[in-house]
BANU-605815 format. One record per residue: residue in three letters; z, x, y of N, C-alpha, C, O in turn; residue number from 1. Coordinates in steps of 0.1 Angstrom, whole numbers. Each point is the difference from the previous one (the first is absolute). Example, Ala and Ser with C-alpha at 12.3 -4.5 7.8 and 13.67 -1.06 7.14 Angstrom:
 resn  n_up n_east n_north ca_up ca_east ca_north  c_up c_east c_north  o_up o_east o_north resi
  ala    78    132     -57     0      -9       12     0      9      12     7     10       0    1
  ser   -14    -14      11     0       9       11     8     -8      11     1      5      11    2
END
This chain:
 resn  n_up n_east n_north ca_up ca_east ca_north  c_up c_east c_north  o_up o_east o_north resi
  unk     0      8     -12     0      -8       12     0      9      12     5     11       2    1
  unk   -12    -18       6     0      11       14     1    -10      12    -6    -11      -1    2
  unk    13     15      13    10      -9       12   -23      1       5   -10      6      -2    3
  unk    16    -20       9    -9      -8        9     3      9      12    11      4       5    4
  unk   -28      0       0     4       4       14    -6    -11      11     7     -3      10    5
  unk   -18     -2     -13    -7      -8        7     0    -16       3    -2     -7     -10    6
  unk     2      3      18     3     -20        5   -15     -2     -10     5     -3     -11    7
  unk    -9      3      10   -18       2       -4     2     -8     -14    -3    -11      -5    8
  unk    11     28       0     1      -4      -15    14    -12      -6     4     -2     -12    9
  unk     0     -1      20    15     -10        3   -11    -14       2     1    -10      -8   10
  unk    -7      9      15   -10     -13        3    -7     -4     -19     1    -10      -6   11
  unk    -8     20       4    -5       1      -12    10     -3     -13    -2     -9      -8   12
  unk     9     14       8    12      -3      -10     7    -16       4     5     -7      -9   13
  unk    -6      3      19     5     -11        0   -11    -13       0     4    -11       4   14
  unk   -16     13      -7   -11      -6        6    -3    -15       7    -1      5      12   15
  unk     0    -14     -11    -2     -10        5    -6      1      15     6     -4      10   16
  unk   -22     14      -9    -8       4        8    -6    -11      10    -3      1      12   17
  unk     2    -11     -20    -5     -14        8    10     -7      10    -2     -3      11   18
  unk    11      2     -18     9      -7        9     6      9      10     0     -4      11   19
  unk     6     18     -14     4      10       15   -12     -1       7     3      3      11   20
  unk   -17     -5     -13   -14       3       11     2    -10       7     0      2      12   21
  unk     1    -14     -15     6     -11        6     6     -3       6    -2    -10       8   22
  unk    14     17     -10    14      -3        4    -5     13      16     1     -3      12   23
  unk    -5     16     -18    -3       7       16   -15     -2       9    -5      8       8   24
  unk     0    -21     -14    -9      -6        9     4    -11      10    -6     -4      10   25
  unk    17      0     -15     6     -14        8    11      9      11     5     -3      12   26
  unk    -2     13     -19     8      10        9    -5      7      15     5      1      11   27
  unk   -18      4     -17   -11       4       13    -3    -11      13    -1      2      12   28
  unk    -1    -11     -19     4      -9        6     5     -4      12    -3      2      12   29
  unk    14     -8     -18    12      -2        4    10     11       9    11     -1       3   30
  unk   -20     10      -1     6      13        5    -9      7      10     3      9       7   31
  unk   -12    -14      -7   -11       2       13    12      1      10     5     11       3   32
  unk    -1    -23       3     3      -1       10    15      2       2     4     -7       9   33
  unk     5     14     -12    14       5       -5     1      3      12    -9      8       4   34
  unk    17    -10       5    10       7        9    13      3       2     4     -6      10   35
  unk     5     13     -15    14      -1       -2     3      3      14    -5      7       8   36
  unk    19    -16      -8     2      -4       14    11     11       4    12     -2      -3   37
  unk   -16     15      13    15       6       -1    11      1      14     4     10       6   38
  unk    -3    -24      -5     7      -4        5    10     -4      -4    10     -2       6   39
  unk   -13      0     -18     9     -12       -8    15      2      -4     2     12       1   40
  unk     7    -16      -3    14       6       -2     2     -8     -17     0    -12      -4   41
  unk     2     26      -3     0      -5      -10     1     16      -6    -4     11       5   42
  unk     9    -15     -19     2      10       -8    -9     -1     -12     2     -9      -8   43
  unk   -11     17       7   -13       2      -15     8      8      -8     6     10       5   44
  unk    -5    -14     -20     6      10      -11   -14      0      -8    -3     -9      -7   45
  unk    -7     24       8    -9      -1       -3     4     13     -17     7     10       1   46
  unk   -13    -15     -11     4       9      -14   -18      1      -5   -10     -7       4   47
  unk    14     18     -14   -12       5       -7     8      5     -19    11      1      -3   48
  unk   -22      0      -2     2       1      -11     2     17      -7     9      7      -5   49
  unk   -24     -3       8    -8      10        3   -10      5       3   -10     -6      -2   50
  unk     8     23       7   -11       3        5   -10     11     -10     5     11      -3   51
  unk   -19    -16      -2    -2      10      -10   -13      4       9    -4     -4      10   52
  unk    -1     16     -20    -9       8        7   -11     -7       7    -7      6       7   53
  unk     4    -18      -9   -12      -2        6     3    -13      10    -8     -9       2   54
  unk    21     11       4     5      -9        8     7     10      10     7     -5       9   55
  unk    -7     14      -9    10       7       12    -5      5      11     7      2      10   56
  unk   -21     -1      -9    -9       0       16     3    -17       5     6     -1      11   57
  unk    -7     -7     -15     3     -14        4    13     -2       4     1     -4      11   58
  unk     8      7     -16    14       0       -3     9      5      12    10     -5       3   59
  unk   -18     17       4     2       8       10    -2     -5      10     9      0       9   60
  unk   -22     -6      -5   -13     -11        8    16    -10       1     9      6       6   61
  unk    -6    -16     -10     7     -10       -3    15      5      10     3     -6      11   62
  unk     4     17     -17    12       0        0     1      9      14    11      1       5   63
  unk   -22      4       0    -3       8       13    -1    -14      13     6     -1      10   64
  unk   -14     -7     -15    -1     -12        8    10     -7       4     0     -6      11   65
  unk    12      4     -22    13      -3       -1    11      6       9    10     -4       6   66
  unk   -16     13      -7    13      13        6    -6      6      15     5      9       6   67
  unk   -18    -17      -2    -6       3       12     2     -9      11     1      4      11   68
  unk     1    -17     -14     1     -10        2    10    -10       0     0     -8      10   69
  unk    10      5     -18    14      -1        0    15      7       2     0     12       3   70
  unk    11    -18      -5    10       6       -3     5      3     -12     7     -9      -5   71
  unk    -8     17      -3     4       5      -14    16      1      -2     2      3      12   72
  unk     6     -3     -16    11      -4       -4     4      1     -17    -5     -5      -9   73
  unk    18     16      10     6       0      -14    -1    -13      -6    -3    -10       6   74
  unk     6     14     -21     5     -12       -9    13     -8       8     2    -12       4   75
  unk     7     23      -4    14      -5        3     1     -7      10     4    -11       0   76
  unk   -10     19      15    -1     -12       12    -6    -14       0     2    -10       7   77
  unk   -12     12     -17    -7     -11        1    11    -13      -4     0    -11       6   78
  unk     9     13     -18     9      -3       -8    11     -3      12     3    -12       2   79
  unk     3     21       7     9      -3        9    -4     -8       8     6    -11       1   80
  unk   -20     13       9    -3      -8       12    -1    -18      -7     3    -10       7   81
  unk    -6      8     -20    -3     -14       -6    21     -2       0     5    -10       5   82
  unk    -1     14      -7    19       1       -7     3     -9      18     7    -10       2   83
  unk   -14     17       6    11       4       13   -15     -8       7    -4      5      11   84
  unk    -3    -18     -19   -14      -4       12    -2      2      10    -2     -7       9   85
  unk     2     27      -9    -7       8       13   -11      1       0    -4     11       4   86
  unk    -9    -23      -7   -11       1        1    -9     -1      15    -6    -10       5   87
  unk     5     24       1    -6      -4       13    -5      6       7     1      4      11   88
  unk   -16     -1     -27   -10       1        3    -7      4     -15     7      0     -10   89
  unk   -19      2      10    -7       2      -14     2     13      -5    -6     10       4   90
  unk    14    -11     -15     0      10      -13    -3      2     -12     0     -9      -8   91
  unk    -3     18       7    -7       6      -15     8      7     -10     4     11       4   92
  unk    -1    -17     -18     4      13       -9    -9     -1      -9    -9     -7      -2   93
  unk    14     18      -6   -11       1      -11    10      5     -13     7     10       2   94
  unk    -6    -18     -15     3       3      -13    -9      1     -12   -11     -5       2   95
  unk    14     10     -12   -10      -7      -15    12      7     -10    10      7       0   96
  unk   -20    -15      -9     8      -7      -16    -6     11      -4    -9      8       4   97
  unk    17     -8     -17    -1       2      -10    -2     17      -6    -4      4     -11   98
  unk     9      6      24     5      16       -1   -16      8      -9     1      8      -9   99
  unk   -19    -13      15    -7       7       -7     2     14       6     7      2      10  100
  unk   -15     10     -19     0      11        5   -10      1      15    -1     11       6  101
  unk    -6    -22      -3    -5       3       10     6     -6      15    -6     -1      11  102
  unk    18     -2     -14     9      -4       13     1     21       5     4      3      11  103
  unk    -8      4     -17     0      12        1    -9      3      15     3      4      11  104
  unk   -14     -7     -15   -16      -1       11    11    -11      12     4      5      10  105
  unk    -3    -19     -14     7      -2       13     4      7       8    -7      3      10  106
  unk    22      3     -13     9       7        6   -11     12       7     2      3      12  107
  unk   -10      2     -18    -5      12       10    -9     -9      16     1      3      11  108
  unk   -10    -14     -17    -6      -7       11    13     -6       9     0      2      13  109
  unk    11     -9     -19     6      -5       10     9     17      12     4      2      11  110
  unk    -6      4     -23    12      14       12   -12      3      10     2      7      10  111
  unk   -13    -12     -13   -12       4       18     1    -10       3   -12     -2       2  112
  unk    18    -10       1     3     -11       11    13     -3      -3     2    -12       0  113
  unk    10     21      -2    11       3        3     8    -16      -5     9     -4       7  114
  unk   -16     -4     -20    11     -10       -5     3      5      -8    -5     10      -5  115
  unk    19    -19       0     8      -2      -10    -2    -13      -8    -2    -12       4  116
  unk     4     17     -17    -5     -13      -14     9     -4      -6     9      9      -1  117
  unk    -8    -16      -3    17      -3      -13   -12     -1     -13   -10     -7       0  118
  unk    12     15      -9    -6      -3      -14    12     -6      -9    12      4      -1  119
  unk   -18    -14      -4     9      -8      -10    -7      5     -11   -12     -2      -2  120
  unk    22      9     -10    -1       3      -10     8     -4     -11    11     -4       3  121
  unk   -16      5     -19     4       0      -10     4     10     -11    -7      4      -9  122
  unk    24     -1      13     6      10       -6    -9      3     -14    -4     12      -3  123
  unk     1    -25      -6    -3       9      -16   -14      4       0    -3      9      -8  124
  unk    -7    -14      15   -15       8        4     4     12       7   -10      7      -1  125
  unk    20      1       7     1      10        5     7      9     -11    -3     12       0  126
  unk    12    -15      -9     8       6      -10   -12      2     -15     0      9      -8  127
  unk    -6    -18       8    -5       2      -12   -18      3       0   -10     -6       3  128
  unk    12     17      -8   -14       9        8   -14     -6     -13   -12      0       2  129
  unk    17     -4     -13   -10      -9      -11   -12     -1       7     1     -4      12  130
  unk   -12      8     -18   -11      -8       -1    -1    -13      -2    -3     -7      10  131
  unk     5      1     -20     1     -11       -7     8    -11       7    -6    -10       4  132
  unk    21     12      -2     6      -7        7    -4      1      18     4     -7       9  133
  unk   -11     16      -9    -6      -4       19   -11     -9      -1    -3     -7       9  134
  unk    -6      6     -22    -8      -4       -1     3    -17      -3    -7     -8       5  135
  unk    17      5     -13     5     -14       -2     5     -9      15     0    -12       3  136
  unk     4     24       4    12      -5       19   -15     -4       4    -1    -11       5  137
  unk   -12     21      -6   -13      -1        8    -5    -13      -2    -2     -8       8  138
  unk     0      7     -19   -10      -8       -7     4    -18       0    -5    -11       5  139
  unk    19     14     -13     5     -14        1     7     -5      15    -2    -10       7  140
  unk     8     18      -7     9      -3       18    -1     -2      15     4     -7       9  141
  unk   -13     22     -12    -8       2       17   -14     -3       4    -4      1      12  142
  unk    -4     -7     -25   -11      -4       -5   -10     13       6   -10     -1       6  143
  unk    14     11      -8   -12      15        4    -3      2     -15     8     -4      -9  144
  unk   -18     11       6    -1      15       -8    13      6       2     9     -1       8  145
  unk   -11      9     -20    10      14        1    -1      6      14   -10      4       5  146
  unk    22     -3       2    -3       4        9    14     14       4    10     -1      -6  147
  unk   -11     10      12    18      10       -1     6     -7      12    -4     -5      11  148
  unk    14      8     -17    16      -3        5     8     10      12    -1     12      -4  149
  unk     5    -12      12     8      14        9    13      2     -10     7     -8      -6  150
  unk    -7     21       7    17       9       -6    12      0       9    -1      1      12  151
  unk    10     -2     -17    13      -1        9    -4     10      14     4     -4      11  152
  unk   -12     19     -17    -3      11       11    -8    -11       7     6     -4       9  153
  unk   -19     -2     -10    -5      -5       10     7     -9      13    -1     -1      12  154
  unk    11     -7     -23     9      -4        7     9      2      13     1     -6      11  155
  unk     6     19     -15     4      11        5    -2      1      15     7     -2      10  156
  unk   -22      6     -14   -12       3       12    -1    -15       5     1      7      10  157
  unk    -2    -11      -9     1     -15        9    11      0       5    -2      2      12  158
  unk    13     -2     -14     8      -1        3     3      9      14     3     -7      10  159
  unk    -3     23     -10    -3       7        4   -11     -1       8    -2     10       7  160
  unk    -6    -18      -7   -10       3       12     3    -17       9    -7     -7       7  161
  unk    21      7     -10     1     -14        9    -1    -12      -4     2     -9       8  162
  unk    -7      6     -20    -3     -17       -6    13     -2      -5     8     10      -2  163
  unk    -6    -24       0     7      -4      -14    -5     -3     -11   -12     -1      -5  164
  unk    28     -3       0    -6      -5      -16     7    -12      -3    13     -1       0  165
  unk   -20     -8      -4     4     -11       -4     1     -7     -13   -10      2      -6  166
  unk    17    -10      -1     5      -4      -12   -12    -12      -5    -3    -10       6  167
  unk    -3     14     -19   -16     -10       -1     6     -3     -14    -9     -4      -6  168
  unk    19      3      -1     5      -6      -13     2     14     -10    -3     10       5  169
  unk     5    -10     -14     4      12      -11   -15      2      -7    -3     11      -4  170
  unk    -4    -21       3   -12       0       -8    -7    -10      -1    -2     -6     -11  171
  unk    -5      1      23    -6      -8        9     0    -13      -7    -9     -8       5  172
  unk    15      4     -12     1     -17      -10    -1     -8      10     2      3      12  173
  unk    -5    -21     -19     4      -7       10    13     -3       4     7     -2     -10  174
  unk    -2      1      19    17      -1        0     3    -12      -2    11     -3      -6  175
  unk   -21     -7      13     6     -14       -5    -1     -7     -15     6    -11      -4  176
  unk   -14     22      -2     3      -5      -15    12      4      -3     2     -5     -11  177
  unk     8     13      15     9       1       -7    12    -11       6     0     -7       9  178
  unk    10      9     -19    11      -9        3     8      9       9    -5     11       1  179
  unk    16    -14       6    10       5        8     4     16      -3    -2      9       8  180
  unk    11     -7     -21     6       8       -1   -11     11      -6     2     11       3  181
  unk   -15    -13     -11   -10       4       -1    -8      9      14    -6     11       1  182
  unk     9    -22      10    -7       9       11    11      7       7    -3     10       7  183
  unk    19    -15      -8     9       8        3    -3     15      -5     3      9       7  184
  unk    -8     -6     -23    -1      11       -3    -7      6       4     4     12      -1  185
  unk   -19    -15       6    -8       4        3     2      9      11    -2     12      -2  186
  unk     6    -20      17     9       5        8     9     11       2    -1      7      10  187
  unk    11     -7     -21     9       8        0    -8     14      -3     2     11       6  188
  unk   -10    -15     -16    -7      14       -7    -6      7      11     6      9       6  189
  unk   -18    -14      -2    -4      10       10     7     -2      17    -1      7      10  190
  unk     6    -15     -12    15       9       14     3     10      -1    -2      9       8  191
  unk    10     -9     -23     1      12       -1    -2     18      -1     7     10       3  192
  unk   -22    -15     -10    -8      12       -1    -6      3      13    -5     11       1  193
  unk     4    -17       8    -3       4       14     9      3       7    -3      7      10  194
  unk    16    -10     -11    11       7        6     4     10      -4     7      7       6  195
  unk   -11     -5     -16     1      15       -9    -9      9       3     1     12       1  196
  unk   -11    -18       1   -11      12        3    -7      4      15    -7      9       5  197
  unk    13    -22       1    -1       2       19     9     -7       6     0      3      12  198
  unk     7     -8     -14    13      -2        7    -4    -19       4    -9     -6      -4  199
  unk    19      3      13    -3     -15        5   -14     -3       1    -8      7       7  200
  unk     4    -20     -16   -13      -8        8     3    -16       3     6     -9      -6  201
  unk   -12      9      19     3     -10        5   -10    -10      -1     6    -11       1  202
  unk   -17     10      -2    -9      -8       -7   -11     -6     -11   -10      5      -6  203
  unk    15    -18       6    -4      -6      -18   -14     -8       2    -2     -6      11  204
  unk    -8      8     -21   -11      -6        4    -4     -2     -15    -4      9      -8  205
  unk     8    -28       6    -5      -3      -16   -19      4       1    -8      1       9  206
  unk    10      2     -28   -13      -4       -6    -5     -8       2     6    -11       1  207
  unk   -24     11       1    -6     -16        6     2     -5      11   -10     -3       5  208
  unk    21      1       1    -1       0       13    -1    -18       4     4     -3      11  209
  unk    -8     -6     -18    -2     -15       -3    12     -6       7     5     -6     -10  210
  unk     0      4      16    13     -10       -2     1     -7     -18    12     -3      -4  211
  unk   -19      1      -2     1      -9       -9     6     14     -15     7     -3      -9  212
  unk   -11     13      11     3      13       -5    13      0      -1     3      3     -11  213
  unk     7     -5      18    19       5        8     3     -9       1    -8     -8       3  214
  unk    20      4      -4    15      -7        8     5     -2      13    -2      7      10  215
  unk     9    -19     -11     9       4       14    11      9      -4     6      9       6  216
  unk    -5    -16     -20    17       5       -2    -2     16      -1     9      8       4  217
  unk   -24     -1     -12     1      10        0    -1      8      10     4     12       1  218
  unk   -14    -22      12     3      17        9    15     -2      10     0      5      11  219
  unk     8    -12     -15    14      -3        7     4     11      -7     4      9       7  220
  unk    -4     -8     -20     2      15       -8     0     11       4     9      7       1  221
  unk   -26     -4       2    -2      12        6    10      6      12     2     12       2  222
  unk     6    -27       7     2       5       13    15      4      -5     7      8       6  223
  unk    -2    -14     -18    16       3       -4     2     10     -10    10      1      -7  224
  unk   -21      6       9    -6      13       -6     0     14      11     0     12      -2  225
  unk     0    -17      12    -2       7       15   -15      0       7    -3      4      11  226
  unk    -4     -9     -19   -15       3        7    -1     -9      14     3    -12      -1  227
  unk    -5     15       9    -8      -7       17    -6     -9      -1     2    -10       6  228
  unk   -12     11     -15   -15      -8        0    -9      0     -14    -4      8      -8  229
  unk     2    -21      11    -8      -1      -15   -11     -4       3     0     -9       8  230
  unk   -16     16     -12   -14      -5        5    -3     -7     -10     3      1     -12  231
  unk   -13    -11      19    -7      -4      -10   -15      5       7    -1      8      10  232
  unk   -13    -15     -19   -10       4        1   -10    -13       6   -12     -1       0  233
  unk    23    -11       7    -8      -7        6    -9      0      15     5      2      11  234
  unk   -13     -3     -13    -2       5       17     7     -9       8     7    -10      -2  235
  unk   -13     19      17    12     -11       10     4      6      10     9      8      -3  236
  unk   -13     -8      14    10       6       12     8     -6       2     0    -12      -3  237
  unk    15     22      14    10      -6        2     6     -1      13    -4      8       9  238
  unk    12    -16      -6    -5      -3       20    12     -2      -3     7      0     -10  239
  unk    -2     -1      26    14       4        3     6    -14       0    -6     -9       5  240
  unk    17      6     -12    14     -12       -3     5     -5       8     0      7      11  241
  unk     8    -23     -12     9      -3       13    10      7      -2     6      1      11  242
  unk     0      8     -22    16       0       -3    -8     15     -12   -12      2      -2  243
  unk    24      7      -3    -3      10       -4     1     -5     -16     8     -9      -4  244
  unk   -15     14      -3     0      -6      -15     9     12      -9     1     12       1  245
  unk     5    -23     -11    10      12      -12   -13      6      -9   -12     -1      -1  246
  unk    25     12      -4   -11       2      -10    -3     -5     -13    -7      7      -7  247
  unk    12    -21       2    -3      -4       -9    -7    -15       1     0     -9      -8  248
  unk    -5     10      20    -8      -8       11   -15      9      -1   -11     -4      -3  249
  unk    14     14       5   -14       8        2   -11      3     -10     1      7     -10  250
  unk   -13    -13      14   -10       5      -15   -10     10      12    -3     -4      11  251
  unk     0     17     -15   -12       7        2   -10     -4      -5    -2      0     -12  252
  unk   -10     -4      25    -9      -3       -4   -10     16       0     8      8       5  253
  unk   -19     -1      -8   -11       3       -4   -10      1      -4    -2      2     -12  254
  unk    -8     -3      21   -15       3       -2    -7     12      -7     1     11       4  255
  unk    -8    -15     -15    -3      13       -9   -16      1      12    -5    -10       7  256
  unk    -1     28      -9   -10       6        2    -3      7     -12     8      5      -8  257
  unk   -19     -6       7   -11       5      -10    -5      7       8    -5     -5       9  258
  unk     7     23     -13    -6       9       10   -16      2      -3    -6      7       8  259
  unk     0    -13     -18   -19       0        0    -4    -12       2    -9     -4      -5  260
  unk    17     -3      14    -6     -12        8    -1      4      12     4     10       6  261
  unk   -13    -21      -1    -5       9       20    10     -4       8     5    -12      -2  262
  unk     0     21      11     7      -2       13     1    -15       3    10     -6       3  263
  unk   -23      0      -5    -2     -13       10     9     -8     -11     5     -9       7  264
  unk    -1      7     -22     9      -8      -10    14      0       7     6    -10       4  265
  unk    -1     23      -4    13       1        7     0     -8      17    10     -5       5  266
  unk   -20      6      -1     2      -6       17    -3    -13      -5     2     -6      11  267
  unk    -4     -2     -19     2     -10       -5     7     -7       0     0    -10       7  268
  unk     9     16     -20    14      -3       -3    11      3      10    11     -5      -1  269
  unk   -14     12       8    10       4        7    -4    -10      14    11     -3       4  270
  unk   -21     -3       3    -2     -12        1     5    -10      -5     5     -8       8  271
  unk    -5      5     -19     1     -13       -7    16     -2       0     6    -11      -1  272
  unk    -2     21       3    19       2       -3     3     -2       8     8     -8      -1  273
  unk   -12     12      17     6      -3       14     1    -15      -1    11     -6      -2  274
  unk   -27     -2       4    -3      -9        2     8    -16     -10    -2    -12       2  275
  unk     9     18     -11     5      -8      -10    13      4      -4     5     -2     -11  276
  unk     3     10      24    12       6        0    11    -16       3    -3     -9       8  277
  unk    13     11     -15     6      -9        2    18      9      -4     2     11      -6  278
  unk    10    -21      13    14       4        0     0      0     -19     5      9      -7  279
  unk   -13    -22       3     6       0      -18    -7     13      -5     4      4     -11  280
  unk   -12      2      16    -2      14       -8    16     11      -3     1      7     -10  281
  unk     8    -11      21     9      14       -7     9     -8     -10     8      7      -7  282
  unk    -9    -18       4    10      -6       -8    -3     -2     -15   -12     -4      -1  283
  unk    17      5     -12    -6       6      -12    -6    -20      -2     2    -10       8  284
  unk   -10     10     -20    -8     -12       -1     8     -3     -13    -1     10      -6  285
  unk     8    -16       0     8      -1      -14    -8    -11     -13     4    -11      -3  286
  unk   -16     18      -1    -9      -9      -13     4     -4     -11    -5     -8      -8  287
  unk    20     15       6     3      -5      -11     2    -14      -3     4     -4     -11  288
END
């Protein structure tokens, strides 16, 4: 088996060619005319998954426009200014799931427009170096190819160049399939192996990302766990409150980017989020 380098060959492995042409024809679209408004007061939690070789001139294009043009903003502020509804004016952060080895390439693009990332990672894809078993996390979980994993050292190195790190589950399951004390374990496990291996993390960001994926009761968990903030993966900007919200009131919303999509997809969405910003975005949605 050999790690996926290319979006190319990730499209191909996952095929259904007809329907994504479709899907980025209605997009072109629909994106002609994009103007993100930057006036706007609001906070964007914009995440990525990752960046492989034939997405990183784009990727740069994207996150240069980002960081030319807005206010960029840690994880953690972004997290405080929503805590303390100091929203007053448009902010930008940027996270992603799932600790690939190519949050590596980020980190060098974001240190030339001087942000900071929270990578949310999974302790047992970083502990267990398997072929086999990265290839089961890829295939069934993260729906990629084989793709590599970052080492605690890469970790390390993020850490050290200024980012965080954030808590993405022990081994990316669904959490809402499990029962209580089942995801209690889960929990515990990789808290702990990250407090062991970098000290405090302050933010939890379930698998999938769905509301329909998680709990209320479980991310009340997370917070009696010590974590800040729990993301999810729904889009959504967030605008400033009458009154300041708890944190077991708070759902992080997030807009995913696909870095071999054009500039103009992101000015989009990131359109579509202002424009359809509402107070119920910071408040969690409970599907159960």
């Amino acid at each position: 088996m050999q790690y996926t380098e290319t979006y190319s060959k990730v499209l191909k492995w996952r095929g259904g060619t007809a329907r994504r042409l479709l899907r980025d024809s209605v997009l072109r679209l629909k994106s002609m005319s994009s103007n993100v408004d930057k006036k706007f007061k609001g906070i964007q939690f914009l995440y990525f998954h990752y960046i492989y070789d034939d997405e990183m001139k784009n990727a740069e294009k994207i996150i240069q426009w980002i960081a030319e043009n807005f206010k960029v903003i840690s994880y953690s502020e972004a997290i405080q200014r929503l805590l303390d509804d100091n929203i007053d004016d448009y902010y930008i952060c940027f996270s992603s799931d799932d600790g690939l080895k190519s949050n590596m390439i980020a980190s060098k693009i974001f240190k030339k427009y001087n942000i900071s990332c929270c990578f949310f990672i999974n302790p047992a894809t970083i502990e267990n170096r398997e072929l086999a078993y990265q290839n089961k996390i890829c295939t069934e979980r993260l729906g990629i190819p084989l793709t590599d994993f970052l080492t605690w050292e890469d970790v390390g190195t993020l850490l050290a160049e200024g980012h965080e790190i954030g808590n993405h589950s022990y081994d990316h399951q669904i959490l809402g399939d499990l029962n209580e004390d089942e995801f209690e374990e889960d929990l515990k496990k990789s808290t702990k192996i990250l407090k062991e291996k970098i000290g405090e993390v302050k933010h939890f960001a379930f698998p999938r990302g769905q509301f329909n994926f998680f709990k209320a009761a479980y991310k009340k968990m997370t917070h009696a766990h010590g974590y800040t903030s729990c993301a999810t993966a729904e889009r959504g900007c967030h605008i400033a409150l009458d009154t300041p919200i708890s944190l077991n009131e708070l759902s992080v919303r997030r807009d995913v980017v696909v870095f071999k999509e054009p500039l103009a997809f992101v000015k989009y969405f990131m359109q579509k989020s202002q424009q359809t910003s509402s107070t119920k975005n910071s408040y969690w949605i409970d599907n159960q």
